[in-house]
N, C-alpha and C positions, 0 to 999 in steps of 0.2 A: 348310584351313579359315581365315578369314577372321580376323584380332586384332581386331575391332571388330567387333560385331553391329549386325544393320540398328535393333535397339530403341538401341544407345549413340550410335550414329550420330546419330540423331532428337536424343535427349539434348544431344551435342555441335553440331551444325547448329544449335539455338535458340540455345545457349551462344555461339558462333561470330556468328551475326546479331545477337543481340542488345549484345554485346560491341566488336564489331571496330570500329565508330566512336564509341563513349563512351569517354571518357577514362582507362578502369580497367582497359586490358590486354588483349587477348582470350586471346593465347600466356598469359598467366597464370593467366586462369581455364579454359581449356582442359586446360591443366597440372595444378590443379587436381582439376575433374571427371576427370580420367582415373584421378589418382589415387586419387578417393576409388569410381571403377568398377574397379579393380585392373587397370586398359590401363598398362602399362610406357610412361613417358612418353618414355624415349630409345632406345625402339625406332623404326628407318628406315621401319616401314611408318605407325608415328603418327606420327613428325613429317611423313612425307609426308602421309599425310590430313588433318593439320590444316591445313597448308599448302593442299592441293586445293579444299579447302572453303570458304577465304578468297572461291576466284572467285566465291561464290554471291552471296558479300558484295558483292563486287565490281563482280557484274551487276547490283545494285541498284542502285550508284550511277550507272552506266550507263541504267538504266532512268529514275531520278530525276530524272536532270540531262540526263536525253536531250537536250531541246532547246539547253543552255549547250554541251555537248559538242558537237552537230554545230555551231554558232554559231563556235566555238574552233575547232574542225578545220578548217571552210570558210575561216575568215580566217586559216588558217596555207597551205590547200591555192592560195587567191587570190594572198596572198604572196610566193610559191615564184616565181609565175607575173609579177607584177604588181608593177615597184619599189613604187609607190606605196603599194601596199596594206600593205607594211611598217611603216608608222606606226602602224596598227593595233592598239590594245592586247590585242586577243583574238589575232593574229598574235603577235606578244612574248609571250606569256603560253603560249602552244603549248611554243615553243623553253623558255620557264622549265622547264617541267613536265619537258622532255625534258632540261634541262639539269641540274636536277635531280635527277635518278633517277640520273645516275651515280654520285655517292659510294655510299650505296646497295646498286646493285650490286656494285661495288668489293670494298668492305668484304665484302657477302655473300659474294662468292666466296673469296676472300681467307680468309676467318673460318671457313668453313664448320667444318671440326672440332670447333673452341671453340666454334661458337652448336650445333652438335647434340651437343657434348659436355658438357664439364663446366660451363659457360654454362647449363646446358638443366636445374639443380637448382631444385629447391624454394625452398631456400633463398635462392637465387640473387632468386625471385620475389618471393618474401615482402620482401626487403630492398627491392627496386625499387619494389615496390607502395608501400613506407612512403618512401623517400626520395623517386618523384616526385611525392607526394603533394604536399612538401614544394615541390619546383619549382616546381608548379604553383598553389600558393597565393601561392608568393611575385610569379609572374607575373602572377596574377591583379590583385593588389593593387598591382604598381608600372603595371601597364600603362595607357595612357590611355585606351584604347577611341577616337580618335579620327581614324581613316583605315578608309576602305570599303576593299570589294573592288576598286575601279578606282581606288585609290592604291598599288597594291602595284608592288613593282620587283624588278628581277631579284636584285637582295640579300638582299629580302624571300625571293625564292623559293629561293633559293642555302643561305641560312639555316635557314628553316623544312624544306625536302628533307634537308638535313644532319643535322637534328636526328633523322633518323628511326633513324638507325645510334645511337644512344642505346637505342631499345626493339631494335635489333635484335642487339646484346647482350647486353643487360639482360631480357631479358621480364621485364612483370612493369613497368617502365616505362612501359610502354602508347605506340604509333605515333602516336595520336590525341593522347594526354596530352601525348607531348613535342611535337608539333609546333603543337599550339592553342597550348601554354607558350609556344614562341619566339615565333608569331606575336605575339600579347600584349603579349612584353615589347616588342614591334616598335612598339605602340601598334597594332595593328592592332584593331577592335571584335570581342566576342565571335562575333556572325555571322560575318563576314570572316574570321576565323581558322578558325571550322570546315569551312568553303567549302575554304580553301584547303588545308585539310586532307584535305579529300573529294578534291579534285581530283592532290595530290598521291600520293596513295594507291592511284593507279588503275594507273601503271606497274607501280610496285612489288609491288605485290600479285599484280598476275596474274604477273607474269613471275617470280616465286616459285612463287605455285602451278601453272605448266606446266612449271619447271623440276624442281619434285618431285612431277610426274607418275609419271614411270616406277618410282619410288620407293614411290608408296603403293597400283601398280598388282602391279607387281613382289616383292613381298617380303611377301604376308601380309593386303591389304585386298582384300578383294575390291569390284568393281566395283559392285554391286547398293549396300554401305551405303555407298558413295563417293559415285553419284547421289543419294544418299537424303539425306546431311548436308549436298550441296553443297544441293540443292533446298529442304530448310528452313533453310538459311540466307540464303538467296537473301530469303524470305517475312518471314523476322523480320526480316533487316537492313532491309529497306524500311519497315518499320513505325517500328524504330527511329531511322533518317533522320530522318523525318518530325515525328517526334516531337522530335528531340532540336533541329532546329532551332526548335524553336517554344521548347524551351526557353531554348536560350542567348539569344534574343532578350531575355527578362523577367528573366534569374534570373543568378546569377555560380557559378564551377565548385566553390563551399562544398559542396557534395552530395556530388561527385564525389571531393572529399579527404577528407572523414569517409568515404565508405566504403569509399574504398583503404585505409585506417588500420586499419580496423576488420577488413577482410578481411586484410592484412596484419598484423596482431600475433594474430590467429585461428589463421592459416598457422604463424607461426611455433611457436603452442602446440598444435597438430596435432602437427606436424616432430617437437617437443618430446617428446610424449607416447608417439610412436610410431607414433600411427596411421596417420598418414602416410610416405611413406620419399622423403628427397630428392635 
């Protein structure tokens, strides 16, 4: 019988798209919701599902940025082929993304124990939520906002990819949070940093959740609420895309640090009281 029901599943899948690219965690509020559906957060078949369901996210971004993606691939695929086409900033920016993702990985494999172990508390979250609050405010505020997306360099990318082994310790840090933050402080503009956020996101992510495939297949998920949370997350992440670029355009990440703060010393007095167990 399956640790997750196709109705938690539902539950988790919005929790998951709508999460996974705002800056507030998704591994945190996942952690969370699990807890407060009495899903044992550091059991192998949830951390594999929540991993799994990432891709849903994932595809969105795929779906969203279809046209930049195959734009980036063709001038990385031209490249390969063609010295010239090497000067190419979508060519360059391929190799970032790739180049990138190794730390990363690294680390993940490397970590694995400690990120599904004792890494993997409540408490753990709750502290993350409040301290990258704090990052991110302060990024916010020193950063200039002035360099696009076609000023970025491979430092920029080297930086901002690095930074992602921050939430992947830490959940509760949030992938999105730490890496908008670096970008920022990079002087990168708010757009620009989310972008490159998006785009960094896409190794990473899948190749996490195909690696804890067999995991959240194997040991207690059943398949049926596996499609089910990968598919509404897929729905909501896209919505939330959408949305959230419209936001960072107008607005600064002030929202997004009240209410890690707020969810975060919540958490804490959950943990506190009991109701929670981390």
């Amino acid at each position: 019988m399956s640790v997750i029901s196709v109705g938690q599943a539902v539950v988790l899948g919005a929790v998951e798209g709508v999460t996974e690219f705002l800056p507030v965690s998704s591994t945190g509020h996942l952690k969370i919701v699990e807890g407060l559906m009495g899903i044992p957060v550091d059991d192998d078949a949830v951390v594999g599902f929540s991993a799994v369901i990432q891709v849903g996210a994932i595809a969105a971004v795929l779906v969203y940025f279809f046209k930049d993606i195959v734009r980036i691939v063709s001038a990385w695929g031209r490249g390969l082929r063609d010295r010239e086409e090497r000067y190419h900033h979508d060519y360059k920016f391929a190799w970032w993304v790739i180049c990138a993702t190794i730390p990363i990985v690294a680390v993940g494999l490397a970590a694995k124990p400690l990120i599904e172990g004792p890494l993997a508390s409540l408490w753990v979250v709750a502290g993350s939520l409040i301290v990258g609050s704090g990052v991110m405010w302060v990024a916010d505020q020193m950063g200039r906002h002035k360099r696009g997306e076609d000023d970025t360099s491979f430092k920029d990318a080297m930086l901002v990819g690095g930074s992602q082994i921050l939430a992947l310790l830490f959940p509760g840090f949030s992938r999105s949070g730490a890496t908008m933050s670096t970008a920022l402080i990079l002087d990168l503009d708010r757009v620009a940093a989310t972008r490159l956020s998006f785009f960094l996101g896409i190794p990473a992510l899948t190749g996490a959740g195909l690696y804890e495939l067999k995991d959240a297949l194997g040991t207690g998920v059943g398949a049926v609420p596996l499609a089910v949370g990968t598919a509404v997350s897929f729905v909501v992440a896209y919505a939330s895309i959408a949305w959230l670029l419209k936001f960072v355009a107008k607005h600064s990440f002030n929202a997004f640090v009240i209410y890690r703060i707020v969810v975060g010393v919540l958490l804490f007095g959950l943990l506190g009281a009991g109701v929670l167990h981390g």
